[in-house]
N, C-alpha and C positions, 0 to 999 in steps of 0.2 A: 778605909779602902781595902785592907787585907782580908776583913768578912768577907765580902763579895769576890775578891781575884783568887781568894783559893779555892772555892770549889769552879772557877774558869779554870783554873792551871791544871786542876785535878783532872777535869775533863777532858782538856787539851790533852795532857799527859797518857790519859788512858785511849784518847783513840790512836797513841801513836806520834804527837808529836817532839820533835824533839823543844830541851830545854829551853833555849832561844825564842823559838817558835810558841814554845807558852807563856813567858812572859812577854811577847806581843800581843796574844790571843787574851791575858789576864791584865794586862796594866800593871805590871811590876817590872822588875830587873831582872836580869836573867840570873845576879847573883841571888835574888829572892828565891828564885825558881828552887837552884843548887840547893840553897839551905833546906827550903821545905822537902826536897829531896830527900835530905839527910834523916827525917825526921820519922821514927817506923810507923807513927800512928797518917801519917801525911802518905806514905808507903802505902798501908792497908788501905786506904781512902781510894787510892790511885787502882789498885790491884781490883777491889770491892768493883768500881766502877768500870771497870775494863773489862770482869765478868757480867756484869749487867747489861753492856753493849754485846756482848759477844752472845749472851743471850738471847737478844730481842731479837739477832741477825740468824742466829738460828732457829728460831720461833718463824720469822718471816722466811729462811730456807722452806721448812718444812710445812709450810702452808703451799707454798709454791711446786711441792714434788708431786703432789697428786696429779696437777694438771700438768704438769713434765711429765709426768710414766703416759698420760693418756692421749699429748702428743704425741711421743716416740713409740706408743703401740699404733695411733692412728698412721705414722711414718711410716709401719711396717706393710702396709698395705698401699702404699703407693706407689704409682707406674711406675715410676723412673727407678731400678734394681738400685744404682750407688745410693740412692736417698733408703731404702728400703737394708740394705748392707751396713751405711751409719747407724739410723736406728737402731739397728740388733748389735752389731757392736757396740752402742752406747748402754742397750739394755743390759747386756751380758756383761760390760765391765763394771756398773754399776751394782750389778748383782752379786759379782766376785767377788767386790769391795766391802759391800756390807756385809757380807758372810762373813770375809774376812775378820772385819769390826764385833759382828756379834761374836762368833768366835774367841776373839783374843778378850771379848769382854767377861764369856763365861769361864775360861781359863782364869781372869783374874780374879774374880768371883768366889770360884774356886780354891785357890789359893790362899786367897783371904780368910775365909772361914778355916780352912786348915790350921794356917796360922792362930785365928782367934780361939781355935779348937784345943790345941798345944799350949795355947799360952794359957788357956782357961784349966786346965788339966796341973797346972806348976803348981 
């Protein structure tokens, strides 16, 4: 039975539920749960898959933003001004946002190579 409830518990675990809740979801104890907890390679298992969802959820974001930008521009052209007011406040804060994003991403970028620069140079 444990072959198969741990990668349920794993699952469970990585989307978020708590312990209890995964050994409901895997068919164990909840003290099973605890233990495999304890366990760092059961850990990495957990972690591994919790990136792999958080992936696919941003994969499926960003399939979804094109046709978000091409609503909220069509938005901007519609009669009614507070629909046409949303939009562009949606465009502009989304736009901020990213900036912001790429921004602090080439500052760290940056940094890094600095670092790797200096420590290459010891």
């Amino acid at each position: 039975m444990a072959k198969t409830s741990r990668p349920a518990a794993v699952v469970a675990l990585a989307r978020g539920a708590t312990s209890e809740e995964a050994a409901r979801e895997s068919g164990v104890s909840g003290r099973t749960i605890r233990r495999w907890m304890e366990d760092p390679d059961f850990q990495i298992e957990v972690r591994d898959t919790r990136t792999e969802i958080l992936s696919s959820a941003v994969g499926q974001l960003a399939a979804g933003a094109a046709e978000a930008v091409t609503t909220l521009r069509a938005a901007l052209r519609d009669t009614d001004g507070r629909n046409r007011v949303q939009a562009a406040r949606t465009l502009l804060d989304a736009c901020l946002s990213l900036r912001e994003s790429l921004d602090l991403e080439q500052r760290l970028a940056a940094l890094e190579a600095a670092e790797n620069d200096k420590q290459g140079r010891r």
